[in-house]
N, C-alpha and C positions, 0 to 999 in steps of 0.2 A: 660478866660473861664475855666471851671472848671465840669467835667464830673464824676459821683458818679453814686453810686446804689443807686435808688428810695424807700423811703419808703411809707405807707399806710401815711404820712402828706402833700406826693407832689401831691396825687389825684386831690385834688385842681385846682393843673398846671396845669399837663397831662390832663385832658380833657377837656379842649380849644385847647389846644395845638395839639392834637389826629384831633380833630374834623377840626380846619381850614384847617390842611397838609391833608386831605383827602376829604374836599369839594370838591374836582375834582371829585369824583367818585360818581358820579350823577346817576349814573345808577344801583344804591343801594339808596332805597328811605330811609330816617330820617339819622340820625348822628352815627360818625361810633364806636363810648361810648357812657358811661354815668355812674354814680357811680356803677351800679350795675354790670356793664360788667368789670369796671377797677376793683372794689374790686376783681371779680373773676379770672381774668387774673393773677393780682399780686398774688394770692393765688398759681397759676401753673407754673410760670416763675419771672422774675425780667426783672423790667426794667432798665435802662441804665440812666441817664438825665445829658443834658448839661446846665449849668447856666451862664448866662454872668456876667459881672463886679458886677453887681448891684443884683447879686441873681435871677433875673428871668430866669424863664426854657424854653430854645428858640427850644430842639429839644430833642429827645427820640429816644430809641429802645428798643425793645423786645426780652429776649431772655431766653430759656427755654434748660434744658441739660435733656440729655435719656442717662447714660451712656458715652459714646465715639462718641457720636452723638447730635448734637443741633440743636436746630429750631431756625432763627431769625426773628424778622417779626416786624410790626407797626410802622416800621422806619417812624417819623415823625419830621419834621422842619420846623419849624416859617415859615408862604408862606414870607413874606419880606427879606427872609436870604437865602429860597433859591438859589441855584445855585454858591452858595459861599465858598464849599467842605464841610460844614457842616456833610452832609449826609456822603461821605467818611470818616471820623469822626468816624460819629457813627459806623458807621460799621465794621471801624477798632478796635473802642472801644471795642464793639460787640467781636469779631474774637479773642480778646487778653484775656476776660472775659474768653471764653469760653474756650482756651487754658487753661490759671490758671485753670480750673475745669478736665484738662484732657480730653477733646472732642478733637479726631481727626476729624472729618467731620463736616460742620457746613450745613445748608439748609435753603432754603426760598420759599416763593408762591408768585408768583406775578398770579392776576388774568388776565386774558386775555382779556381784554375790555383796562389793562394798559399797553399792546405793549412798548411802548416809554419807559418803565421803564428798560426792557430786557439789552441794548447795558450800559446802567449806571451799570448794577450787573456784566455782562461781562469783562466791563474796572476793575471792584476792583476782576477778576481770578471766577467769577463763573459761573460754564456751563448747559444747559437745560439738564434735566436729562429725564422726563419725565412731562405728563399731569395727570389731575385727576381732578372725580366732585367737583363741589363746591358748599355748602349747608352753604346758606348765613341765618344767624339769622333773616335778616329783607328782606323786599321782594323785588326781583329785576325787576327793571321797565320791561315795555310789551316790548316784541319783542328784547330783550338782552339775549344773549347767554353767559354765563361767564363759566369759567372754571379752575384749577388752572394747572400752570406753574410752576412744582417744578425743580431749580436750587441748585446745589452741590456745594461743593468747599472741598478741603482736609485743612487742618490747619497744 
């Protein structure tokens, strides 16, 4: 396996790839890219990507620097590979990225509907910092409360 910074030619990948590792979150109606969202994303951060033997890109992250400060987010992996540390992976990936740029703090959102995600960000040292609204692009199903879960970590 083989983990590199994404260029505007892996668009291709990453949005299959984005979109299955997030079919769980159902309670955001349509898909969670699409060209227009990834062009614009890669324009404000970099993404991460993992390739297996054969070149295909099995898992991603997001990660964007503010100074001494980074945001990481859209940690995505192949649904058939999850569970297999991939994701520690990236995130480690992630965390070392963003070291080489000189960020001492790194942060993430898990929205609140994704609970179960919590104790996985914990295990790789990051802790609930605080909440805040979330104003989701596309609309969220009736009667669903979301909100974000912003987690810290020092580097």
């Amino acid at each position: 396996m083989r983990i590199r910074v994404a260029t505007p030619a892996d668009t291709d990948a990453l949005i299959p790839l984005v979109n299955a590792a997030f079919a769980v979150e159902d309670f955001i109606e349509g898909t969670r890219t699409d060209a227009a969202r990834m062009s614009e994303t890669m324009q404000t951060g970099e993404f991460l990507l993992a390739e297996d033997d054969s070149g295909r890109v099995i898992a991603c992250v997001y990660t964007e620097v503010h100074a001494e400060r980074a945001y990481l987010g859209i940690l995505a992996v192949d649904p058939p590979r999850q569970g297999t540390g991939l994701g520690r992976m990236m995130v480690e990936a992630a965390e070392k990225h963003c070291r080489q740029r000189d960020c001492r703090w790194i942060e993430l959102r898990v929205l609140s509907p994704r609970r179960e995600l919590l104790p996985f960000y914990e295990r790789l040292g990051y802790a609930q910092m605080r909440t805040e609204d979330f104003r989701s692009p596309r609309p969220l199903r009736d009667g669903i409360e979301c909100y974000g879960i912003i987690m810290s970590k020092a580097l």
